[in-house]
C-alpha positions as CSV (number, residue, x, y, z in Angstrom):
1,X,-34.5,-7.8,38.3
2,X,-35.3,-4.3,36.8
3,X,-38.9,-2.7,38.1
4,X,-41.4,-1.4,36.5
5,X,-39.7,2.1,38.0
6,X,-36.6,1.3,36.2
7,X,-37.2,-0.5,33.1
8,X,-33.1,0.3,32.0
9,X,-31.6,-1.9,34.0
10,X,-32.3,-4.9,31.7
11,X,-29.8,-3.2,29.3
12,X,-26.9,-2.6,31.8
13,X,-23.9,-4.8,31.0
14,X,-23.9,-7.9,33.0
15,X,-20.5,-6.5,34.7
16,X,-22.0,-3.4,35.9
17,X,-23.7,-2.9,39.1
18,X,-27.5,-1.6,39.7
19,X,-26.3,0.5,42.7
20,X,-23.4,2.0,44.2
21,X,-22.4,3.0,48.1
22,X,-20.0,5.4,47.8
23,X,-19.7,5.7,51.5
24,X,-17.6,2.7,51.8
25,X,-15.2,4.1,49.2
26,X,-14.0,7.6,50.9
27,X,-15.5,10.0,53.3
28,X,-14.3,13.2,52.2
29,X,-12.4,13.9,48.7
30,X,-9.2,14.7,51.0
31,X,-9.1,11.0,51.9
32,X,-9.7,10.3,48.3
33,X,-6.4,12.3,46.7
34,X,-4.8,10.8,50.3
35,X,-5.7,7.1,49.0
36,X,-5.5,7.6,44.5
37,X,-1.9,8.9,45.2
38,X,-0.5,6.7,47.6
39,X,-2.0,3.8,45.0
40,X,-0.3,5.3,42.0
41,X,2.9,6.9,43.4
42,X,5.5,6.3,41.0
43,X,3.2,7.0,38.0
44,X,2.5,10.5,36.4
45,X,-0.5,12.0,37.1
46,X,-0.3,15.2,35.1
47,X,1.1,16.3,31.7
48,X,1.3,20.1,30.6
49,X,3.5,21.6,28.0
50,X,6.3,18.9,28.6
51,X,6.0,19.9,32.5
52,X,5.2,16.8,34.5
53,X,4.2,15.1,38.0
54,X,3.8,11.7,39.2
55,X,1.2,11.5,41.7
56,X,3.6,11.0,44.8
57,X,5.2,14.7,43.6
58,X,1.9,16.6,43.1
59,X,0.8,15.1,46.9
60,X,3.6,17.1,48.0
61,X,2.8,20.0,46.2
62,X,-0.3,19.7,47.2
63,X,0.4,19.3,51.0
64,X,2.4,22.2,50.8
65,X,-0.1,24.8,49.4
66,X,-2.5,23.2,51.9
67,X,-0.6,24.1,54.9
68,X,0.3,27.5,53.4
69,X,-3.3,28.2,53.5
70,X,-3.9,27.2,56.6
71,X,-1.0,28.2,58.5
72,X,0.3,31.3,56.9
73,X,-3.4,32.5,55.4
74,X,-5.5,30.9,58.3
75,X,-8.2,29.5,56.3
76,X,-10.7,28.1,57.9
77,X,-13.1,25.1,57.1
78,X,-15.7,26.1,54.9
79,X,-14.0,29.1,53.2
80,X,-14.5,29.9,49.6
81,X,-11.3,29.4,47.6
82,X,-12.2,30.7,44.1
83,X,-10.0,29.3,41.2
84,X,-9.8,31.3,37.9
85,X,-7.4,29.3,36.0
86,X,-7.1,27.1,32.5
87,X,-5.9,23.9,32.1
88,X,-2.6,23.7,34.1
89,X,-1.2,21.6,36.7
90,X,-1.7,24.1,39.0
91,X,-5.4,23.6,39.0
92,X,-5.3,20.3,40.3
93,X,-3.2,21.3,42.8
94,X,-4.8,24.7,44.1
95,X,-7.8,22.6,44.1
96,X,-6.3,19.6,46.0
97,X,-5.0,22.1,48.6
98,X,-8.0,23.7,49.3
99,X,-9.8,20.5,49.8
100,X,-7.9,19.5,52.0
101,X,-8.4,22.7,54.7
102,X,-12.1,22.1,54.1
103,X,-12.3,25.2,51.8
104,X,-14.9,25.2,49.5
105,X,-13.5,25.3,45.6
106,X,-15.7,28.1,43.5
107,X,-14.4,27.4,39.7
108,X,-14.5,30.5,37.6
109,X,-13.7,30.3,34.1
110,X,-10.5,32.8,33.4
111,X,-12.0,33.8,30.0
112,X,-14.7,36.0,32.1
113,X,-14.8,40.0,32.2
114,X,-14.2,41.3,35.3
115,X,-17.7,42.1,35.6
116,X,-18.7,38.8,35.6
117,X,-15.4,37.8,38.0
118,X,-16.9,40.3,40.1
119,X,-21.0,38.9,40.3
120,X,-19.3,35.3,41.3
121,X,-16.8,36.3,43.8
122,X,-19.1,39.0,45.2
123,X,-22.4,36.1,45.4
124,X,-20.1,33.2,46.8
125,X,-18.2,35.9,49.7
126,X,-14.9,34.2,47.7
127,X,-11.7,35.0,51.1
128,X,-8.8,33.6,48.8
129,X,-8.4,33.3,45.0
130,X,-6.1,31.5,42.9
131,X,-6.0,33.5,39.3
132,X,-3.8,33.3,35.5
133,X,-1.5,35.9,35.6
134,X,-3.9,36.8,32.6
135,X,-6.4,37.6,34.6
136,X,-5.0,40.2,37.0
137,X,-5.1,43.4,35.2
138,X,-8.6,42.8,34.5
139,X,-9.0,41.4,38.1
140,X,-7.2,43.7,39.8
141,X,-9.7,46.7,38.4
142,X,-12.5,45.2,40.3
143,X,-10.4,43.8,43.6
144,X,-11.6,46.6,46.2
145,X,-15.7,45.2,45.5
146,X,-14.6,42.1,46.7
147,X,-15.0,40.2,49.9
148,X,-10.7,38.9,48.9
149,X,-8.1,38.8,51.3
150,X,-6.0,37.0,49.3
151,X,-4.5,37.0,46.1
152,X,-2.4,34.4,44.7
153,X,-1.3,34.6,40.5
154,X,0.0,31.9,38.7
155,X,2.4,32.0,35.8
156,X,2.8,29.5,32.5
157,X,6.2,28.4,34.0
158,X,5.2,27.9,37.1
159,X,5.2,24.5,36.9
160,X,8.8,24.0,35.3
161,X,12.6,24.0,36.7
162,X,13.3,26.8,37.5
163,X,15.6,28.0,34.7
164,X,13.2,26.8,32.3
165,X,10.3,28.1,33.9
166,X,11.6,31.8,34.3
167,X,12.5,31.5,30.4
168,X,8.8,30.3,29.5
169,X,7.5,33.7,31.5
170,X,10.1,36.1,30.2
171,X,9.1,34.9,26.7
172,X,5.1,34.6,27.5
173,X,5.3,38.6,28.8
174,X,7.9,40.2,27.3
175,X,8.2,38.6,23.9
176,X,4.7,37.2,23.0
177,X,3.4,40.0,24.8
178,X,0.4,37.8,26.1
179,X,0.3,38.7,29.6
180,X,-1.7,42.4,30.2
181,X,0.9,44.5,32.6
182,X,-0.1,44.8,36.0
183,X,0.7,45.9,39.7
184,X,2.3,43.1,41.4
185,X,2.6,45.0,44.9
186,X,-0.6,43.0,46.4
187,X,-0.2,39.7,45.1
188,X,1.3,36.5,46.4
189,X,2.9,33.8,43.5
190,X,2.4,30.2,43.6
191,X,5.8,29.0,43.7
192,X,6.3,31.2,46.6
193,X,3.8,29.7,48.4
194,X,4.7,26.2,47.8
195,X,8.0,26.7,48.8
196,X,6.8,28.5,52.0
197,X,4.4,26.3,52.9
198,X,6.5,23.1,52.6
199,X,8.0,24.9,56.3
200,X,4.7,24.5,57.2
201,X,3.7,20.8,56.8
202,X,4.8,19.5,60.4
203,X,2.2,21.8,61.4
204,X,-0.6,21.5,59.4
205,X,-4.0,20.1,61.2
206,X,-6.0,17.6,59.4
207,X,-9.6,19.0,59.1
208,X,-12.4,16.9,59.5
209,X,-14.9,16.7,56.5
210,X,-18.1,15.0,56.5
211,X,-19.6,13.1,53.1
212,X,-22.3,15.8,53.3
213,X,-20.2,18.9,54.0
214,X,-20.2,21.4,50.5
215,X,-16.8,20.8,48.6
216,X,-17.7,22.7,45.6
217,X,-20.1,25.8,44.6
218,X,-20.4,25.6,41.1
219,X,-21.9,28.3,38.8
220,X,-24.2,27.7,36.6
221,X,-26.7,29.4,34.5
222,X,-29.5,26.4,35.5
223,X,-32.1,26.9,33.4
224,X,-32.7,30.2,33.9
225,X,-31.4,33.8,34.9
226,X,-28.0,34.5,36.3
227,X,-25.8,32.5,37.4
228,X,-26.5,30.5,40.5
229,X,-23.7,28.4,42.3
230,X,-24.7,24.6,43.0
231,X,-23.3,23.1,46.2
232,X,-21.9,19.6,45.7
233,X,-21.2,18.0,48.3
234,X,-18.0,15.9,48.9
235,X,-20.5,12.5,48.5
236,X,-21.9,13.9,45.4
237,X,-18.5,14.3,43.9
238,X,-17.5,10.9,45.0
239,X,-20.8,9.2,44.5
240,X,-21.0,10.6,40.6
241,X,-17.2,9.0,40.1
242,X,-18.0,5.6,41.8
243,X,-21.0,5.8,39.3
244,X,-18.3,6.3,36.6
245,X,-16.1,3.8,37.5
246,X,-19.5,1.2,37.7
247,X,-20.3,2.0,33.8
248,X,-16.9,2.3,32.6
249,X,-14.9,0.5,34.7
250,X,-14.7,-2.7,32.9
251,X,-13.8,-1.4,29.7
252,X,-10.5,0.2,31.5
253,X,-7.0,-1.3,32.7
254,X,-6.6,0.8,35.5
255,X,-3.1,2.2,36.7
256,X,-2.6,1.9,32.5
257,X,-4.7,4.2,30.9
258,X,-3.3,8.0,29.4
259,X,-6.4,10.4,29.2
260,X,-6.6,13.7,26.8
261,X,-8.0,16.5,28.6
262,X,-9.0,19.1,26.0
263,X,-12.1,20.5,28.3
264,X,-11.9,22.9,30.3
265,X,-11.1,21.8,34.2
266,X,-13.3,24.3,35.4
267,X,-16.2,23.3,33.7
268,X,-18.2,20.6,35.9
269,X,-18.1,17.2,33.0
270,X,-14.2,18.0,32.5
271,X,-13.3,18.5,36.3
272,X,-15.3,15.4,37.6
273,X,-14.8,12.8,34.5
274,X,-11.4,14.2,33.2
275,X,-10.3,14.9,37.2
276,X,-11.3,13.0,39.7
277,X,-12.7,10.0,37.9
278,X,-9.4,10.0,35.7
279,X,-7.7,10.3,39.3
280,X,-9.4,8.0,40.6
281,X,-8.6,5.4,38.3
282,X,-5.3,5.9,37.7
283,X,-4.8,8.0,34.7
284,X,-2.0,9.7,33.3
285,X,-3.7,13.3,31.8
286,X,-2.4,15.4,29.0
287,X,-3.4,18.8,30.0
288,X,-4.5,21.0,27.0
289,X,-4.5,24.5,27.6
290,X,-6.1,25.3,24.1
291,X,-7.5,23.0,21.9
292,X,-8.5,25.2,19.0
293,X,-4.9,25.5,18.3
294,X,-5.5,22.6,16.3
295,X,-1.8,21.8,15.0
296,X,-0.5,22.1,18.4
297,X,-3.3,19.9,19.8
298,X,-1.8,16.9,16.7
299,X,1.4,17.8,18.0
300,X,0.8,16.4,21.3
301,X,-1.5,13.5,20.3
302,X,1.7,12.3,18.4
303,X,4.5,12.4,21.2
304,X,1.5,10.7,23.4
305,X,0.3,7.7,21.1
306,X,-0.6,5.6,24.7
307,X,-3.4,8.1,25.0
308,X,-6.8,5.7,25.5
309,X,-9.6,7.7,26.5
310,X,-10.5,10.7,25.1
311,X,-13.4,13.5,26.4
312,X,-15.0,16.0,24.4
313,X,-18.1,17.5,22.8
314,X,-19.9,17.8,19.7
315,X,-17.2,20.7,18.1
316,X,-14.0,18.8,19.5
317,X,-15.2,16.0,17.6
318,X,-16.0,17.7,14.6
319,X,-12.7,19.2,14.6
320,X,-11.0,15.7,14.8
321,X,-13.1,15.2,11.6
322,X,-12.4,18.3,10.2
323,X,-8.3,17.9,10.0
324,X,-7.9,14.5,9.5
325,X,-6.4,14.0,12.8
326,X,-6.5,10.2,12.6
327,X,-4.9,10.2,9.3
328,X,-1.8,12.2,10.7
329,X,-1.9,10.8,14.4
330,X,-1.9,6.8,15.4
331,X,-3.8,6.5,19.0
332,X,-3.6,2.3,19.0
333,X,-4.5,2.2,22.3
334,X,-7.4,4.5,22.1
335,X,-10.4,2.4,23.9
336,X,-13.3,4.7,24.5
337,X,-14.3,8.4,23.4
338,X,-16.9,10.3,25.6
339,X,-19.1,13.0,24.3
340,X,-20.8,15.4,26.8
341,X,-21.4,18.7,27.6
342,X,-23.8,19.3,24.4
343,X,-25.7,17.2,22.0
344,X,-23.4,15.0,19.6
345,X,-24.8,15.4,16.0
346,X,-25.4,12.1,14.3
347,X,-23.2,13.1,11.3
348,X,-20.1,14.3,13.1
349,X,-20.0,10.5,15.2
350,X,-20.8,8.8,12.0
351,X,-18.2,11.1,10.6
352,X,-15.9,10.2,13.8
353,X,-16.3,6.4,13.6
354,X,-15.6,6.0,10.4
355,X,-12.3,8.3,10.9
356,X,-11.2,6.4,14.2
357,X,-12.9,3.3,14.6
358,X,-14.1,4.3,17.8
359,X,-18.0,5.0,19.0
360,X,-18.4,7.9,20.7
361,X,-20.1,7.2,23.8
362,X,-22.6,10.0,25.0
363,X,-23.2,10.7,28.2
364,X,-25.2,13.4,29.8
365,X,-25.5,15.4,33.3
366,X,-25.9,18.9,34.2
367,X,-23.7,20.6,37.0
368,X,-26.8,20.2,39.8
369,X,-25.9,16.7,39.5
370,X,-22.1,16.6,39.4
371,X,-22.9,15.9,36.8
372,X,-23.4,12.8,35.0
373,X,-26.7,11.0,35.2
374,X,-26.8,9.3,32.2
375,X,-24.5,7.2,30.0
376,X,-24.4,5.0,27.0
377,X,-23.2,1.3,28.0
378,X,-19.7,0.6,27.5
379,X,-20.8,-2.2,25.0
380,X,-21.9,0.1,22.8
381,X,-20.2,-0.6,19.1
382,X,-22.2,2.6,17.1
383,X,-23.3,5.5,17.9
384,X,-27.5,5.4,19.4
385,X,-28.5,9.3,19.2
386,X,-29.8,8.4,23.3
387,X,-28.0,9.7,26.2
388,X,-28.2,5.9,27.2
389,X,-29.3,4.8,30.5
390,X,-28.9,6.4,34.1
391,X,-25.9,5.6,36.3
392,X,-26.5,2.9,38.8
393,X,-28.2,4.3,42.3
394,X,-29.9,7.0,39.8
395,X,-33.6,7.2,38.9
396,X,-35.2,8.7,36.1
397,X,-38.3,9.6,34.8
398,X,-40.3,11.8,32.6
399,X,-43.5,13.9,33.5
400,X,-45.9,15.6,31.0
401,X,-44.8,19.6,31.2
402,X,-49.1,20.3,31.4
403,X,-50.4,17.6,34.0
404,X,-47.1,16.4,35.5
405,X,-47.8,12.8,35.5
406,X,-45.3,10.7,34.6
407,X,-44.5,9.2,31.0
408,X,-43.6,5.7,30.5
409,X,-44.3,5.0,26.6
410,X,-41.9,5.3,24.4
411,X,-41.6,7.9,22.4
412,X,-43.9,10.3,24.0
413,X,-41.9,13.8,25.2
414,X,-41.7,15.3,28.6
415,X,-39.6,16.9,31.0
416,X,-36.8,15.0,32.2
417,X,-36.2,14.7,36.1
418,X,-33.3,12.6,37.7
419,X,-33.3,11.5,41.3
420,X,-29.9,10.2,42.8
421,X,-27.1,10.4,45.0
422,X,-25.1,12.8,42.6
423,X,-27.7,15.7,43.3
424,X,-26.7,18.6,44.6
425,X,-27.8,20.2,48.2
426,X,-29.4,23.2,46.4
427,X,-28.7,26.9,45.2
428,X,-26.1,28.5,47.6
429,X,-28.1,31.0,49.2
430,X,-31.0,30.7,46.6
431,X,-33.9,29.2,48.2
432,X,-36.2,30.7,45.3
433,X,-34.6,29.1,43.1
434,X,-33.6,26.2,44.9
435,X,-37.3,25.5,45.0
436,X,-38.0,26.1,41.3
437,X,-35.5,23.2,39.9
438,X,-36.6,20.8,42.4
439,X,-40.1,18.8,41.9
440,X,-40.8,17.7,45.2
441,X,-37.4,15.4,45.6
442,X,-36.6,15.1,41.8
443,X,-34.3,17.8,40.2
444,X,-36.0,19.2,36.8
445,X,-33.6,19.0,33.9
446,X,-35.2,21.6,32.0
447,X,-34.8,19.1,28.9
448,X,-37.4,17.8,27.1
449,X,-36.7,14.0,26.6
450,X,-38.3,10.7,25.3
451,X,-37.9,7.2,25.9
452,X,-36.8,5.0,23.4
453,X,-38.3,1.3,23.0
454,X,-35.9,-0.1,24.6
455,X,-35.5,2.3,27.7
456,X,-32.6,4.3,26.8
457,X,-33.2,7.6,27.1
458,X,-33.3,10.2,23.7
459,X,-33.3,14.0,24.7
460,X,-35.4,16.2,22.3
461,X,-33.9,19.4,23.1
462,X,-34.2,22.2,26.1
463,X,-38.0,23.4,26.7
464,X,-36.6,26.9,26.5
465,X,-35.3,26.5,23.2
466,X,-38.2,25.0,21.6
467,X,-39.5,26.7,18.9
468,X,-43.7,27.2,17.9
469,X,-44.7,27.6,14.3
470,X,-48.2,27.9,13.8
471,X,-48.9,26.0,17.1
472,X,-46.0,22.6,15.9
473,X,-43.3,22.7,18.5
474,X,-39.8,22.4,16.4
475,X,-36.8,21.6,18.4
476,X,-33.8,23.0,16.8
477,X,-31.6,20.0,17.4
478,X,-33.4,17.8,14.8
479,X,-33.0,20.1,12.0
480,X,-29.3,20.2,13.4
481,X,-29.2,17.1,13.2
482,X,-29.7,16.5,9.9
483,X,-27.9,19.3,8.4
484,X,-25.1,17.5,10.3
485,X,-25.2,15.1,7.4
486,X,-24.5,17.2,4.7
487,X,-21.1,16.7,3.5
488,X,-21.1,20.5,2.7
489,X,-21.7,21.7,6.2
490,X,-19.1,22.3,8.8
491,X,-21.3,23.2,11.7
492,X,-24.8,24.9,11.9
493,X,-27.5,26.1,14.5
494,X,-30.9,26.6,14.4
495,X,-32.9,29.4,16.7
496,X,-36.5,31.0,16.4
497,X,-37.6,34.2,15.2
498,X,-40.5,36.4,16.1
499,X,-42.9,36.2,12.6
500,X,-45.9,38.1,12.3
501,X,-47.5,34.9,10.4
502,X,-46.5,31.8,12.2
503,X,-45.6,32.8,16.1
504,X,-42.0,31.6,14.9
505,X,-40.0,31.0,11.8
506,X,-36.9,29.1,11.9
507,X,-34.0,30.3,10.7
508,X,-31.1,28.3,10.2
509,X,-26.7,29.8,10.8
510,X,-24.7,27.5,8.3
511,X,-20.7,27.7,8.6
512,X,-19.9,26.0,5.2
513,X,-17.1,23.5,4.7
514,X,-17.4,23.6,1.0
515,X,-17.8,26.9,-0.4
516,X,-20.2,26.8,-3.5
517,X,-22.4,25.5,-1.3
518,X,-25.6,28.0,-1.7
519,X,-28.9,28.9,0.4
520,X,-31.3,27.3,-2.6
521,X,-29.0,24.0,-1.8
522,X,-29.7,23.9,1.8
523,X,-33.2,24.6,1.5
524,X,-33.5,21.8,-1.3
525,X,-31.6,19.1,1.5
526,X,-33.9,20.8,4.3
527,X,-37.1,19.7,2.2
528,X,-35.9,16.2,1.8
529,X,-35.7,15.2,5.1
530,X,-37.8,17.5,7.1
531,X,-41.8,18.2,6.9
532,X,-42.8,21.7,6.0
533,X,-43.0,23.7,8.9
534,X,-40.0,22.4,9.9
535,X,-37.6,23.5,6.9
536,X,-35.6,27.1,7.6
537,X,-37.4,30.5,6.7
538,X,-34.5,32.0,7.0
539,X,-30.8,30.9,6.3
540,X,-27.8,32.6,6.7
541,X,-24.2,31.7,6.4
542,X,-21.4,32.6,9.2
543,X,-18.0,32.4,9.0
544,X,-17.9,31.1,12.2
545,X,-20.7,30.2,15.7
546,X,-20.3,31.8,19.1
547,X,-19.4,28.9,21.2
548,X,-18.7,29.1,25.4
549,X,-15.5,27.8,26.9
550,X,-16.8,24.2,26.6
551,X,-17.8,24.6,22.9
552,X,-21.6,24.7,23.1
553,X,-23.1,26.8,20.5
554,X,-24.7,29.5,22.6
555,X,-27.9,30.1,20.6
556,X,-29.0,33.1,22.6
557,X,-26.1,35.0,21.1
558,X,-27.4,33.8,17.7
559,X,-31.2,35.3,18.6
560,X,-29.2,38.7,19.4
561,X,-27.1,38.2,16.6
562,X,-23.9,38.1,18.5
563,X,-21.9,36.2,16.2
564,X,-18.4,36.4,17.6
């Protein structure tokens, strides 16, 4: 029976567990890809570009780069292994391998300047790192400021015979023209280290991990100032995809199921749901190295019609709307869509059922916590606006941001703090900040949140982005929201402005899906659904939103007006 501490549980499915031990599923995640790929040998685990592995071929490749590292780099157990690279096979694999020398993986997204390469590598003492060939004229500018002895670069055709493979690079660099030149005198190449390290494997030594030991810094802005590199531990990674498995476990036929991975792997909800949970359960993934190459993105969904989960967030989704994709593509065997990352707007999954016949089930986490906390019952049949219920073994609860007692009414805001095996061990090498996101032994979201009557949970918005007009807090997601339903808006953000009159004014970036679609229209829908101080002072319309590598609408640019 639920307690009054955790009034949710009366809405968990009857299949689904209150708690979870993840200690009696794997000790370490090398045990885990040890155990997922001996399970699902003869099945392919990854999909990129027509390049593919079954899971008994990328253990291999995996085992190989492991003992390259070990024996030819001597990399020792708790290393830092950074990975700058998109969605490729050779992520998994780089990040399989160091794993399993007890190297701790730093994720770096390979979009970054080499400025902000350089803060991440510099903070987390990176010794080895895995980069895009992309990245290494850029990377290479910055390399003596680094703590790096090694450098390996990987190439597009890396991952392809080898005739086929050196016709995709000649093509990518000389052709395309994609690939900024560089010196190639100080690097090492992926497939020479596979290859080298498969001499190796007889004398690799397996490395003994502990559920506790740090598998993972993972950089994140938190909730404020730079960025600040989370340490997950092996258990947190493994607790948070037991938790997955427990919520949407029953809805799946493992060993069966074909996952789209359009997120970015380096981002923490794509690497832990689209990764290791997808791993974990058996999952054939379609790598996608861009998805805003929409017509390429189609093109795959049609030579993979077995695809039967798909991840994404709030733009993805859109964009599914926005071409059609459902009238040109048949996924039959789609079962469940899951929206993280940002907010999903009511209209773009009313929008998205009506297209697909699918719900979209939100979930929500944050990278302190591996990240999901939160998730939206497999049973589900519509789309709730809540972030659902927390995963079994986590607690929630919400505290007043004045008095810091805790809220239990519905519908009454606060700051929302989780509890749970998921969270991480702290800041690495941050103990100011450590200390500010944790309250007491609950980690502070930073999210303003509410619960609902009947205990799911409905976040507001993030207390940093609330706005104050003549004293009335306005958070920019409602207006959102409801713009969202206007059939003449694409997408839209709201942020504050300074006003000399009000504290704040709102002011409202529209990207228009119908053209004639004017500011005197806008402000007319604005006023029938939202009070006063809540309509727009200012509107303007954008051709398109600055959006991060995930594709959350980064509002701060907005406030600067950074608009590409």
């Amino acid at each position: 029976m639920a307690d009054p501490k955790t009034p949710w549980l009366r809405n968990y499915p009857s299949d689904v567990p209150y708690s979870i031990d993840a200690t009696n599923v794997y000790e370490n995640l090398s045990d885990f890809i040890d155990g997922v790929c001996a399970q699902n040998a003869k099945r392919t685990a990854f999909v990129s570009f027509g390049a593919s592995l079954t899971f008994e071929k990328f253990k291999y490749k995996v085992d190989c780069l492991a003992a390259y590292f070990q024996q030819k780099l001597h990399v020792k157990k708790g290393d830092k292994l950074g990975v700058i690279l998109p969605n490729l096979i050779q992520y998994p694999i780089v990040v399989f391998a160091g794993i399993k020398c007890g190297m701790q993986i730093v994720n770096i997204n390979p979009l970054y300047t080499s400025h902000e390469m350089l803060g991440i590598l510099r903070d987390a003492k990176i010794k080895v790192v895995v980069a895009f060939e992309n990245c290494n004229q850029s990377l290479l500018k910055v390399l003596d400021q680094t703590y790096l002895s090694y450098y390996i670069s990987c190439s597009l055709g890396d991952c392809f015979p080898y005739f086929k493979g050196m016709a995709i690079n000649f093509a990518v660099r000389y052709i395309k023209r994609l690939v900024p030149s560089y010196d190639s005198s100080s690097l090492l190449f992926f497939n020479d280290c596979i290859k080298e390290g498969a001499a190796y494997l007889e004398s690799f030594e397996k490395v003994e991990m502990k559920f506790d030991d740090i598998a993972f810094l993972q950089y994140t802005g938190g909730t404020t100032g730079k960025p600040k590199g989370a340490m997950l531990s092996h258990g947190n990674i493994i607790s948070n995809v037991v938790q997955a498995d427990a919520m949407y476990g029953p809805r799946l036929n493992k060993g069966n199921e074909t996952i789209l991975t359009a997120l970015p792997l380096y981002h923490i909800f794509a690497m832990t749901i689209n990764l290791m949970f997808a791993m974990y359960v058996g999952c054939t993934n379609i790598l996608i190295l861009d998805p805003r190459r929409f017509p390429s993105l189609i093109a795959t969904l049609k030579k993979h019609p077995d695809i039967s989960i798909i991840t994404g967030v709030n733009t993805l989704f859109n964009a599914f709307v926005h071409y059609e994709v459902f009238k040109k593509v048949s996924l039959p065997k789609l079962r469940i869509v899951i929206g993280g990352g940002t907010a999903v707007q009511h209209g773009v999954a009313d929008q998205f059922l009506k297209a697909s016949g699918i719900p979209i089930h939100e979930g929500y986490g944050l990278t302190e916590c591996s990240p999901l906390c939160c998730v939206v019952p497999y049973t589900q049949t519509e789309f709730t606006g809540t972030i659902g219920v927390p995963t079994p073994s986590t607690l929630a609860r919400i505290v007043d941001t004045s008095t810091g007692e805790e809220i239990w009414d519905p519908n009454k805001p606060g700051e929302l703090e989780f509890k749970g095996p998921q969270v991480m061990k702290g800041y690495y090498d941050n103990e100011v900040e450590t200390r500010n996101v944790f309250d007491g032994e609950w980690l502070r979201t930073g999210d303003i949140a509410e619960w609902s009557e009947n205990y799911h949970i409905r976040i507001i918005d993030r207390i940093k982005d609330m706005i104050i007009v003549s004293g009335f807090n306005v958070f920019p997601s409602e207006i959102e929201n409801v713009m969202s339903h206007n059939p003449k808006i694409l997408e839209c953000a709201v942020v504050g402005m300074p006003s000399n009159t009000t504290g704040e004014s709102i002011k409202l970036y529209v990207v228009r899906r119908d053209w004639t679609l004017t500011k005197d229209e806008v402000l007319a829908y604005c006023r029938q659904y939202l009070t006063g101080y809540k309509v727009p002072k200012h509107i303007e319309f954008v051709e398109t939103l600055p959006k991060s590598a995930v594709g959350k609408v980064m509002r701060r640019y907005l406030k600067q007006n950074r608009l590409k």
